[in-house]
N, CA, C and O atoms as CSV, one atom per row, in Angstrom:
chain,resi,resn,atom,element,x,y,z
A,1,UNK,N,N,9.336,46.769,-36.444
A,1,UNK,CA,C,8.050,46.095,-36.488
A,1,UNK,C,C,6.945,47.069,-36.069
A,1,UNK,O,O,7.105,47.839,-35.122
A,2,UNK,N,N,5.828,47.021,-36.791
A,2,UNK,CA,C,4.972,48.173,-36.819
A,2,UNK,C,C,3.928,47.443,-35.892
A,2,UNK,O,O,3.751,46.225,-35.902
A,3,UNK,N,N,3.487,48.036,-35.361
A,3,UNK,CA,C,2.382,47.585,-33.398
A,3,UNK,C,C,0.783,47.529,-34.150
A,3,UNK,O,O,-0.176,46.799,-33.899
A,4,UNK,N,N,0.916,48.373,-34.933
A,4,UNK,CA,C,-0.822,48.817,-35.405
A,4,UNK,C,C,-1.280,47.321,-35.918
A,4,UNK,O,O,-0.776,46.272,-36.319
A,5,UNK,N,N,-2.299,47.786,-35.701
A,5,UNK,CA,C,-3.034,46.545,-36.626
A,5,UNK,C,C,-2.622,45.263,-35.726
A,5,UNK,O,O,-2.968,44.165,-36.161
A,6,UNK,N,N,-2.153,45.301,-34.922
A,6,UNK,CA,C,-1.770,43.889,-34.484
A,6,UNK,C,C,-1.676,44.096,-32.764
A,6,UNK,O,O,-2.195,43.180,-32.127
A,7,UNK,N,N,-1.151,45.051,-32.082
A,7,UNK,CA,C,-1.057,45.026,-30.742
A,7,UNK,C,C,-2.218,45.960,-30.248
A,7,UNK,O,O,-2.709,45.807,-29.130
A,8,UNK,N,N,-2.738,47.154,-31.319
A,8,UNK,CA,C,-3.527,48.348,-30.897
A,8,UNK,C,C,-3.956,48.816,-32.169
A,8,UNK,O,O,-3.231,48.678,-33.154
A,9,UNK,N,N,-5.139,49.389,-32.236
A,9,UNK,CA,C,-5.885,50.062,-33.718
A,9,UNK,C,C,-6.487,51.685,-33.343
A,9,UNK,O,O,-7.160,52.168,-32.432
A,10,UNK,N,N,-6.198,51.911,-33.893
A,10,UNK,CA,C,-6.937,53.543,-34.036
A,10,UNK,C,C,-8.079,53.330,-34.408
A,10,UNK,O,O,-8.585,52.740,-35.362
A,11,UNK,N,N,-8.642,54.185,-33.064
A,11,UNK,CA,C,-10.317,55.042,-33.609
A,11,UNK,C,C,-10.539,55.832,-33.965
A,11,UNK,O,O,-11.549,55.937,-34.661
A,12,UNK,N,N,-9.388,57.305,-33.593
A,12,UNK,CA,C,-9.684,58.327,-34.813
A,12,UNK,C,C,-8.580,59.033,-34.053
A,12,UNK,O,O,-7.980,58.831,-32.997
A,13,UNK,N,N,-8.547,60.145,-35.227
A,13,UNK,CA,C,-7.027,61.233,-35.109
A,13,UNK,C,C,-8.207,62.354,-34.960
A,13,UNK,O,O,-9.127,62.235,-35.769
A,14,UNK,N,N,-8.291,63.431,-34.020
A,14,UNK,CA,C,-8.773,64.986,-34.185
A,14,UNK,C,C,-7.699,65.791,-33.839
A,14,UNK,O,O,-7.010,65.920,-32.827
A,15,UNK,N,N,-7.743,66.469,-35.308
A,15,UNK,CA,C,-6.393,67.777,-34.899
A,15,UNK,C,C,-7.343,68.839,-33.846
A,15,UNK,O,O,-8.276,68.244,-33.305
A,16,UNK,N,N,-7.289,69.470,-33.697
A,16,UNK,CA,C,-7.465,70.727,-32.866
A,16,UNK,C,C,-6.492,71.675,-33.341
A,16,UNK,O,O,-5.821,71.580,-34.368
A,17,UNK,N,N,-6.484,72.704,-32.392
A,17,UNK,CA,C,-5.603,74.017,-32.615
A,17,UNK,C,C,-3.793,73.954,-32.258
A,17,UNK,O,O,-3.161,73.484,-31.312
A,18,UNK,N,N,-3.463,74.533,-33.273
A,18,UNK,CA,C,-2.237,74.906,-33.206
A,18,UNK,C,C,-1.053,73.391,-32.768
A,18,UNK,O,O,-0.275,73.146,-31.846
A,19,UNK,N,N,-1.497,72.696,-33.996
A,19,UNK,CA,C,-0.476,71.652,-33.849
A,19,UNK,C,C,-0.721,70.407,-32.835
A,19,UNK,O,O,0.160,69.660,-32.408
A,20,UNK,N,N,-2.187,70.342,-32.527
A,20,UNK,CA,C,-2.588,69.494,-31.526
A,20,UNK,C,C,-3.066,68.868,-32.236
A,20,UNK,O,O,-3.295,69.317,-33.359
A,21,UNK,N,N,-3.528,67.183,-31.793
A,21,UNK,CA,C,-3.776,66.346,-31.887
A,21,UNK,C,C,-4.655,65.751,-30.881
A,21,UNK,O,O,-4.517,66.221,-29.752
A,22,UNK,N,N,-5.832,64.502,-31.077
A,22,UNK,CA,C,-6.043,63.515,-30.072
A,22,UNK,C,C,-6.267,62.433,-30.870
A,22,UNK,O,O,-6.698,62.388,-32.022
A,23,UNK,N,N,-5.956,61.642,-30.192
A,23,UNK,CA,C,-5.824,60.325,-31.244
A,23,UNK,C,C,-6.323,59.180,-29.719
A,23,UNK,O,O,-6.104,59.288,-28.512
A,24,UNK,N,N,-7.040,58.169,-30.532
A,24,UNK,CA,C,-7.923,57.298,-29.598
A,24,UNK,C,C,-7.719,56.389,-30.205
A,24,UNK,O,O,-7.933,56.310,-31.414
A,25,UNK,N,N,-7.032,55.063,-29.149
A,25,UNK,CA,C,-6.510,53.895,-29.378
A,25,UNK,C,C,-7.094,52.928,-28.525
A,25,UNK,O,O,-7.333,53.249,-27.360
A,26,UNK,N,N,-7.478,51.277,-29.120
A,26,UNK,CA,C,-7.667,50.506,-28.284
A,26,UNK,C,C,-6.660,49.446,-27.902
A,26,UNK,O,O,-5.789,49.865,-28.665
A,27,UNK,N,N,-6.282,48.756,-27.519
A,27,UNK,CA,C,-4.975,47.563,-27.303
A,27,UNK,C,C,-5.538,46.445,-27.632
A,27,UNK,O,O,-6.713,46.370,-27.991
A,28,UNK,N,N,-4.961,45.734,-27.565
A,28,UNK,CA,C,-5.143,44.413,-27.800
A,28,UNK,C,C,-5.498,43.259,-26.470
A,28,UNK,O,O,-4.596,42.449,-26.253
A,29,UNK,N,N,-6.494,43.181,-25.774
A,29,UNK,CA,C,-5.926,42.320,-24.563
A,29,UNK,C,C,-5.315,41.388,-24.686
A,29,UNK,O,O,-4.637,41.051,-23.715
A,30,UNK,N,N,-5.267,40.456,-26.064
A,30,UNK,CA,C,-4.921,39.004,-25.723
A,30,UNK,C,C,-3.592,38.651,-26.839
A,30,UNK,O,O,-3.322,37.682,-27.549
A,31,UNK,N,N,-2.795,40.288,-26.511
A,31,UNK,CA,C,-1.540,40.315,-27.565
A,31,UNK,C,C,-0.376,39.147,-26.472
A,31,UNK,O,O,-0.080,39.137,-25.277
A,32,UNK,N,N,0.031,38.205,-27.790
A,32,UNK,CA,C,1.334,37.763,-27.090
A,32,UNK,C,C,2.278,38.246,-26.246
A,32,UNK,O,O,2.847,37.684,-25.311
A,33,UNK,N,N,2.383,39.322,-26.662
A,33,UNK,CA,C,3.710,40.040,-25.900
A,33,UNK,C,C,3.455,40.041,-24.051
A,33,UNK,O,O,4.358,40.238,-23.237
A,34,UNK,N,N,2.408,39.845,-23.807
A,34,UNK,CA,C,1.831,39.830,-22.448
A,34,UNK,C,C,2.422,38.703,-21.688
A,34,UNK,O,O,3.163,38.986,-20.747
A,35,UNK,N,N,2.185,37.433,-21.981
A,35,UNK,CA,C,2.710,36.072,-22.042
A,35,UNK,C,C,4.654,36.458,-21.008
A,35,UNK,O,O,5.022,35.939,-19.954
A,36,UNK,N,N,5.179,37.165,-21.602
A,36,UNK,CA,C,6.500,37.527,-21.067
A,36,UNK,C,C,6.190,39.018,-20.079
A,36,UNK,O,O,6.965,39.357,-19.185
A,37,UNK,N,N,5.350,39.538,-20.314
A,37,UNK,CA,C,5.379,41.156,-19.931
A,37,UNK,C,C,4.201,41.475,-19.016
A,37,UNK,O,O,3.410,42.334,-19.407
A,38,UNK,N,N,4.014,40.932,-17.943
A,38,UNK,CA,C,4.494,40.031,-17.400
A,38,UNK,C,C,3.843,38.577,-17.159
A,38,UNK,O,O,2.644,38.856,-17.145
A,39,UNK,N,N,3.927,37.382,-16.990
A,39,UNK,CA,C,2.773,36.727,-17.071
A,39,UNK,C,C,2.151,36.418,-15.600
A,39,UNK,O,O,1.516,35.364,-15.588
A,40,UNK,N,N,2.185,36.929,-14.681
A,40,UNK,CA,C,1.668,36.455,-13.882
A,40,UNK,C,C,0.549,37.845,-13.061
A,40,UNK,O,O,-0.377,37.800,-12.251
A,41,UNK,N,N,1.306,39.047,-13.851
A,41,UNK,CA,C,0.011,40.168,-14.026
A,41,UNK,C,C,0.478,41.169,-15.219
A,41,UNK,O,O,0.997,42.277,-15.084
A,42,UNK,N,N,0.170,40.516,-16.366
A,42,UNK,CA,C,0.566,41.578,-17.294
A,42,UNK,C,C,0.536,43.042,-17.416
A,42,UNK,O,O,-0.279,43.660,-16.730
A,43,UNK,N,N,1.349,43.685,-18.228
A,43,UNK,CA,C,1.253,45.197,-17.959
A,43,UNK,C,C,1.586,45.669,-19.407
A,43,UNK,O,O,2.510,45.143,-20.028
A,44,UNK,N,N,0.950,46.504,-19.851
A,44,UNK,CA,C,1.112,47.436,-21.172
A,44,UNK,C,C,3.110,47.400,-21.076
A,44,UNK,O,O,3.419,47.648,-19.911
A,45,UNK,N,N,4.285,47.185,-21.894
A,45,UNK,CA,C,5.297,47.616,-21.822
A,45,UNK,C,C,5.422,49.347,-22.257
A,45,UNK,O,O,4.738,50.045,-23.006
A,46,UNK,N,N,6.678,49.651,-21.369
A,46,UNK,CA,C,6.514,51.317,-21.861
A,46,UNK,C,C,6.928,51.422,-23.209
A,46,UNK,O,O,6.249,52.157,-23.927
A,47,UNK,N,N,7.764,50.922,-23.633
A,47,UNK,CA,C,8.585,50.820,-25.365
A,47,UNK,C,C,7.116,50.750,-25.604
A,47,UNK,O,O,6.719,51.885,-25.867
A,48,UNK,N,N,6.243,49.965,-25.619
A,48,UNK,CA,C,5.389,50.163,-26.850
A,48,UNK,C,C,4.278,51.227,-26.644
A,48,UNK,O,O,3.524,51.285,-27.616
A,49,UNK,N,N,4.045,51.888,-25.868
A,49,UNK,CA,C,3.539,53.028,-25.337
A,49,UNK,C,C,3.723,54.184,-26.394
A,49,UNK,O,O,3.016,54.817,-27.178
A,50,UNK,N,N,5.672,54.102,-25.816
A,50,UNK,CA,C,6.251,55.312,-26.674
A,50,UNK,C,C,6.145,54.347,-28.318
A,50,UNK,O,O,7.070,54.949,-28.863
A,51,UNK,N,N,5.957,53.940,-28.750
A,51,UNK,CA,C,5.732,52.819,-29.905
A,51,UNK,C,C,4.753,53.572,-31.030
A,51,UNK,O,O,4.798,54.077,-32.152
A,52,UNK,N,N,3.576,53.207,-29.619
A,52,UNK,CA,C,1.996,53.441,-30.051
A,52,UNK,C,C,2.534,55.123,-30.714
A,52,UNK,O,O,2.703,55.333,-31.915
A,53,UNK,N,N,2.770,56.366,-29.411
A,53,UNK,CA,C,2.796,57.478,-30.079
A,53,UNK,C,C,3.704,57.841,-31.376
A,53,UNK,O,O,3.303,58.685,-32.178
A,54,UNK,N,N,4.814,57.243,-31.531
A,54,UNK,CA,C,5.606,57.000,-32.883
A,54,UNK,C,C,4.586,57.227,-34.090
A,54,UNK,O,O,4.424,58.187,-34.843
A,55,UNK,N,N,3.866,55.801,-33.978
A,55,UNK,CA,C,3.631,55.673,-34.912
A,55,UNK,C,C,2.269,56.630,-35.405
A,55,UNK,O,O,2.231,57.204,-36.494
A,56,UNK,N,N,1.268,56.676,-34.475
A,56,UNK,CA,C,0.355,57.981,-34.501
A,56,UNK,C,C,0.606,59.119,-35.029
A,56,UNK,O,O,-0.261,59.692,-35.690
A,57,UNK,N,N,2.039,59.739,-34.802
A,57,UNK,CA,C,2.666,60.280,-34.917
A,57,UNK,C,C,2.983,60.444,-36.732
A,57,UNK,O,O,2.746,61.444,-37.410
A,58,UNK,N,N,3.467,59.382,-37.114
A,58,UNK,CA,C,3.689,59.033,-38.261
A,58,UNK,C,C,2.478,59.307,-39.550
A,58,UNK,O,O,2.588,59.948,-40.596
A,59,UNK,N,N,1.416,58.606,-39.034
A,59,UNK,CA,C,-0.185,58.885,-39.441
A,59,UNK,C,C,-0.389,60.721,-39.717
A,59,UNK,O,O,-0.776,61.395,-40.671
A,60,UNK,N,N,0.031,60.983,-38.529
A,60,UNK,CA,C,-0.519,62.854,-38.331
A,60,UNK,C,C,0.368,63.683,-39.523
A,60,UNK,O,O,-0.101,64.593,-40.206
A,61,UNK,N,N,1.790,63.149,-39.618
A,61,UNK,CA,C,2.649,64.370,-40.637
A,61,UNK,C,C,3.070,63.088,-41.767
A,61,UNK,O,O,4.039,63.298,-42.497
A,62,UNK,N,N,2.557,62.179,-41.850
A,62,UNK,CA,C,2.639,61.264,-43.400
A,62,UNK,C,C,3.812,60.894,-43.436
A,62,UNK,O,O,4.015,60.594,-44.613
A,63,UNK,N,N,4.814,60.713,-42.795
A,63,UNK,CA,C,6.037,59.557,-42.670
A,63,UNK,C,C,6.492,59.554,-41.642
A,63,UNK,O,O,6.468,60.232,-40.615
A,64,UNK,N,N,7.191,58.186,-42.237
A,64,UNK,CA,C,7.651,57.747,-40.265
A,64,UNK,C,C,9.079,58.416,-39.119
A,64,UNK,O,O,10.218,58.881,-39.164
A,65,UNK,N,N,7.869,57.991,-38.078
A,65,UNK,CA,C,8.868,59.663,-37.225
A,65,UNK,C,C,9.877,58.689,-36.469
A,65,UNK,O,O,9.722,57.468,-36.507
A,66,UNK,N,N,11.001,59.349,-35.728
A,66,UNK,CA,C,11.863,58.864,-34.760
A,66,UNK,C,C,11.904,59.698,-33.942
A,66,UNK,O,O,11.532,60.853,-34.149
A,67,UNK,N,N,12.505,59.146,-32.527
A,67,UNK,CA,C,12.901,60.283,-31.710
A,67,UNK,C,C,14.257,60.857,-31.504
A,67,UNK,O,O,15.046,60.076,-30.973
A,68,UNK,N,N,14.683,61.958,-31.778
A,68,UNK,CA,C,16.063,62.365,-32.102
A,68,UNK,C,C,16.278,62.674,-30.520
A,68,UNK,O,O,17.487,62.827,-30.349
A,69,UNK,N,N,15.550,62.827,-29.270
A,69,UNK,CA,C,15.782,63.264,-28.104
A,69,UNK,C,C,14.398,63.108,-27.350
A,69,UNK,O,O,13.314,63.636,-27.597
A,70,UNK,N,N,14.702,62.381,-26.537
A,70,UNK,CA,C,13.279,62.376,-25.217
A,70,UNK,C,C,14.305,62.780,-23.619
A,70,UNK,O,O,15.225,62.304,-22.955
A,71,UNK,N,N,13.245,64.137,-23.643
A,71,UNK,CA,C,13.845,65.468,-22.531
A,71,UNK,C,C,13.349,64.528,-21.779
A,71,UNK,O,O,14.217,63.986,-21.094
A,72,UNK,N,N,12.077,64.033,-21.604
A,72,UNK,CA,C,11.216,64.057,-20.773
A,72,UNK,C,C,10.163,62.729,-20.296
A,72,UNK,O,O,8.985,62.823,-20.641
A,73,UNK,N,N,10.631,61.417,-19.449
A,73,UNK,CA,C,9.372,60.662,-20.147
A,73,UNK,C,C,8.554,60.030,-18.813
A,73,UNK,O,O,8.739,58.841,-18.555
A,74,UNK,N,N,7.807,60.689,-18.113
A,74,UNK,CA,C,7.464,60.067,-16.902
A,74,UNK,C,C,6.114,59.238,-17.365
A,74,UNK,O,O,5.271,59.512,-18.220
A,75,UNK,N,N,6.263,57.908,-16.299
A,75,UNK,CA,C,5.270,56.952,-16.365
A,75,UNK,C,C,4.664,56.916,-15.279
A,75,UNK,O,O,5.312,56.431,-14.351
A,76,UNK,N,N,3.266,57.385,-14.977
A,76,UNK,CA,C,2.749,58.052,-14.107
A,76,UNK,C,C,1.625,56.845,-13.531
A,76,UNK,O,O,1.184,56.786,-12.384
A,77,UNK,N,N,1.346,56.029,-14.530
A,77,UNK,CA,C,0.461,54.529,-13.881
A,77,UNK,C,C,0.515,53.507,-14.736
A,77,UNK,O,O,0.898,53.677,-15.894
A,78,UNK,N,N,0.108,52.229,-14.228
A,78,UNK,CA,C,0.241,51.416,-15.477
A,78,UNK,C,C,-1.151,50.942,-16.027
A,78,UNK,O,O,-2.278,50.941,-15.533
A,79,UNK,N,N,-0.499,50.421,-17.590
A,79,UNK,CA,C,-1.646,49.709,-18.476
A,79,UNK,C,C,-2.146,48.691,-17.779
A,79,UNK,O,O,-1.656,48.796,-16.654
A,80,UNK,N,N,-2.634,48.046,-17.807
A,80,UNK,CA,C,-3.242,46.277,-17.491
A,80,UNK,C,C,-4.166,45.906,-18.789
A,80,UNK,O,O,-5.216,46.513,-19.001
A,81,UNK,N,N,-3.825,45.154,-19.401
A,81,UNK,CA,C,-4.667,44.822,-20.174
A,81,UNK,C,C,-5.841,44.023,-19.913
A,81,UNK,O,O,-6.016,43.045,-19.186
A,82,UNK,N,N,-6.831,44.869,-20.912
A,82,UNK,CA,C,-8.329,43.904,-20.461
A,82,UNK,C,C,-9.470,44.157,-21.846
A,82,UNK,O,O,-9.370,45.164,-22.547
A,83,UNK,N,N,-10.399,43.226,-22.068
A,83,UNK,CA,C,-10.763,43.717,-23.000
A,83,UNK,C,C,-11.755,45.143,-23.179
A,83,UNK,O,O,-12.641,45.516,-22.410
A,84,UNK,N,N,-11.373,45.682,-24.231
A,84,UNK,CA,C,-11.931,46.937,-24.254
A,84,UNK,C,C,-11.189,47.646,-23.695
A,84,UNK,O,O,-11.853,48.549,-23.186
A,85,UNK,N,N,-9.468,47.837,-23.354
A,85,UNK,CA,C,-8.864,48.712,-23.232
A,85,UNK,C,C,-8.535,49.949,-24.324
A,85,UNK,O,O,-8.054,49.748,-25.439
A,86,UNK,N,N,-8.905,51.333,-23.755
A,86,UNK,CA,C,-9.005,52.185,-25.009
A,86,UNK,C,C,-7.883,53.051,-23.990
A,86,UNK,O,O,-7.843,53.074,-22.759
A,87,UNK,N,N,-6.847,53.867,-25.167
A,87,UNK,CA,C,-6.394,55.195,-24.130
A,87,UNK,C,C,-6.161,56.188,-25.228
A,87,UNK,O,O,-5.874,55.992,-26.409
A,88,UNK,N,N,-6.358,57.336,-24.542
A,88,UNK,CA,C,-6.440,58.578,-25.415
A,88,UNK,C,C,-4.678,59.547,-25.185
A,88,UNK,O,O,-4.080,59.930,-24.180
A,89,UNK,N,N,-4.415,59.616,-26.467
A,89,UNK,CA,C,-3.081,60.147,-26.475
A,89,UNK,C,C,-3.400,61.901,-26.839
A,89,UNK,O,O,-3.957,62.207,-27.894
A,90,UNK,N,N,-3.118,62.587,-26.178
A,90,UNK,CA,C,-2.599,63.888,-26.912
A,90,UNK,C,C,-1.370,64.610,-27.095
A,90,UNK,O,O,-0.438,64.863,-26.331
A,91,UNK,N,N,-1.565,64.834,-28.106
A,91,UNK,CA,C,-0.641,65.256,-28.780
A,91,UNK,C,C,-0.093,66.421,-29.114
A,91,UNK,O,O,-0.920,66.926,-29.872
A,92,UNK,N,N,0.851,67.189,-28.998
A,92,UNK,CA,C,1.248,68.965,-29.611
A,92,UNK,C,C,2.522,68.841,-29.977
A,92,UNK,O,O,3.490,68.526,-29.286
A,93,UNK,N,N,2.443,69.187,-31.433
A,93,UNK,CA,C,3.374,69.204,-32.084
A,93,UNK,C,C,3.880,70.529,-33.018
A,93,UNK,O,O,3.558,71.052,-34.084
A,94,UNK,N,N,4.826,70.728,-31.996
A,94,UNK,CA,C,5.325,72.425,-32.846
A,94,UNK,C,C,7.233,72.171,-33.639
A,94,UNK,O,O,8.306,71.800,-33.164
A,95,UNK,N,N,6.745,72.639,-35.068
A,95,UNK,CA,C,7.860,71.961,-35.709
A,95,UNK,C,C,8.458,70.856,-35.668
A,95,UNK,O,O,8.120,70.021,-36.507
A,96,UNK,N,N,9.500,70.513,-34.712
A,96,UNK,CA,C,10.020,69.157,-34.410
A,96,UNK,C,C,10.006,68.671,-32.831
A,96,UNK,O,O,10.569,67.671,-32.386
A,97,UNK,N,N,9.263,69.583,-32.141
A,97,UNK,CA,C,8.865,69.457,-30.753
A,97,UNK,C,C,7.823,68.847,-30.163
A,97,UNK,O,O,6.794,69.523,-30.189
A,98,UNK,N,N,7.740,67.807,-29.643
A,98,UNK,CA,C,6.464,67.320,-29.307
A,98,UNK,C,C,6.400,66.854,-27.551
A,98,UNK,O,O,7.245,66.194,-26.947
A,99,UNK,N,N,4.986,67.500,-26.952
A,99,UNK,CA,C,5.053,67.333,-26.124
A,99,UNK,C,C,3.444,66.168,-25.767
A,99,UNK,O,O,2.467,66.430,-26.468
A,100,UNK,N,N,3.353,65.478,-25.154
A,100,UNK,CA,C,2.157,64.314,-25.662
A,100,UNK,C,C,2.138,63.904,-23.975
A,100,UNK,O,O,3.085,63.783,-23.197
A,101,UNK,N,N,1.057,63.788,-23.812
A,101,UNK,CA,C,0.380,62.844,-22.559
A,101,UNK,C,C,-0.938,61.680,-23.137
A,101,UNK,O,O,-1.858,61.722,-23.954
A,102,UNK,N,N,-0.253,60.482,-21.965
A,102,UNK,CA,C,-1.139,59.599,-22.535
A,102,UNK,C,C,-2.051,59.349,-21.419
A,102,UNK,O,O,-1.600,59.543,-20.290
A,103,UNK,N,N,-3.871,58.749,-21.613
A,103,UNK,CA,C,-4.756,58.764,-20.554
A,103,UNK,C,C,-4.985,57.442,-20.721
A,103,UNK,O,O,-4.541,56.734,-21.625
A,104,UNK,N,N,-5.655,57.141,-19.868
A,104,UNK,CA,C,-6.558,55.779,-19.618
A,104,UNK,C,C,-8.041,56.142,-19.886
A,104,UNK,O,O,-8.421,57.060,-19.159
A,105,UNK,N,N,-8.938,55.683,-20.703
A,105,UNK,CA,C,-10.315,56.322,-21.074
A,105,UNK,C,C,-10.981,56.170,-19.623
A,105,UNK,O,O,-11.302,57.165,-18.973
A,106,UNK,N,N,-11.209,54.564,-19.052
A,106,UNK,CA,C,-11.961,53.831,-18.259
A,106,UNK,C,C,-11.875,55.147,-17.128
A,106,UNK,O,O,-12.971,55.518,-16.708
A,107,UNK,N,N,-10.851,55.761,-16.691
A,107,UNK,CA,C,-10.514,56.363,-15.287
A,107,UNK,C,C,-10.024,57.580,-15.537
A,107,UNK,O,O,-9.622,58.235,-14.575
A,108,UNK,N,N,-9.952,58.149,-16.896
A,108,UNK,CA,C,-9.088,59.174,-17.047
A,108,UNK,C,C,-8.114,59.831,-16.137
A,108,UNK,O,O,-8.041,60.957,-15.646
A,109,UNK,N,N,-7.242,58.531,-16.060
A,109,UNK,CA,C,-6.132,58.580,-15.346
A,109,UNK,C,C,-4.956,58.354,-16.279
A,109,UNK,O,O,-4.989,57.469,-17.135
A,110,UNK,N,N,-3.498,59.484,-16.039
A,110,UNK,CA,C,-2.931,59.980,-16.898
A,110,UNK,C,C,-1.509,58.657,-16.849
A,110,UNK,O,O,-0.756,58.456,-15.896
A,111,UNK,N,N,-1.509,58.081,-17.925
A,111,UNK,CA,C,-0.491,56.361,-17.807
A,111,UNK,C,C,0.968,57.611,-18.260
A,111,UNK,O,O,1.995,57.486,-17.593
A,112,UNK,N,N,0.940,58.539,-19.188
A,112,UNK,CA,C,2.410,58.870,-19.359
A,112,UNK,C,C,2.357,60.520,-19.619
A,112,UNK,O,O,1.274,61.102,-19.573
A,113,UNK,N,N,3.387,61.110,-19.849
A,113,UNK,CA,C,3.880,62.589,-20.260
A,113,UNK,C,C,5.187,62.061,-20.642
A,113,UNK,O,O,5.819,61.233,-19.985
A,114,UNK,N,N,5.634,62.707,-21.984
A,114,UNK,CA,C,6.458,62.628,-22.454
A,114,UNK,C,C,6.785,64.263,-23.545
A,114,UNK,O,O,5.912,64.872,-24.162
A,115,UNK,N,N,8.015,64.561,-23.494
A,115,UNK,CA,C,8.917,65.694,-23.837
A,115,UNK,C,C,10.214,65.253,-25.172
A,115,UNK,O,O,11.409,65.056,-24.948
A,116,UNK,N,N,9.642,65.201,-26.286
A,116,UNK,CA,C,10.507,64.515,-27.316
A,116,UNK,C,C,10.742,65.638,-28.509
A,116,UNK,O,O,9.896,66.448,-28.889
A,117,UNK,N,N,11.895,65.515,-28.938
A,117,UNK,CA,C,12.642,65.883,-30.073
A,117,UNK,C,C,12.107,64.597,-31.085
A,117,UNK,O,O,12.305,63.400,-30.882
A,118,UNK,N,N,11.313,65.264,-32.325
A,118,UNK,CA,C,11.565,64.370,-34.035
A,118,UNK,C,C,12.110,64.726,-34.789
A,118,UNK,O,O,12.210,64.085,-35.835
């Protein structure tokens, strides 16, 4: 099940140098999935985190990616949803190596780092 368009939308992809990326996403505050995750203080789930970059991912090299290996995946703060949640993913992608941190716009405070094989 594909997240876009329905849990989070892209504001724009900028490559940069040497296999980089930034890609700027907003969420959804008033996505169902919250309702269970959790309902009594919801929180961004990490699956769809690593979800969101998948599929970004997918957008940047024109078909859809998987992860053949995640070295690496620390979750460093959490989402809360609210409206007008935006977070900025970057991205570096060398051959089938990708190394990506995700921010929080509001606080530019860093929600993940992740170390993946596609």
């Amino acid at each position: 099940m594909r997240l876009e368009g329905n849990f989070y939308n892209i504001h724009s992809i900028t490559p940069s140098d040497n296999g980089c990326y930034v890609v700027r996403v907003e969420l959804a505050a008033e996505h169902p999935i919250y309702a269970g995750h959790f309902p009594e203080m919801a929180v961004v789930p990490g699956v769809c985190t690593l979800t969101i970059i998948r599929e970004c991912l997918a957008h940047i090299v024109g078909h859809a990616v998987t992860f053949t290996t995640i070295k690496e995946c620390k979750y460093v703060a959490v989402l809360l949803p609210h409206e007008g949640l935006t977070i900025t993913l970057d991205l570096k992608l060398n051959d089938t190596q990708l190394i990506a941190s995700v921010t929080r716009d509001e606080d530019s405070a860093t929600v993940l780092k992740l170390k993946a094989t596609i």
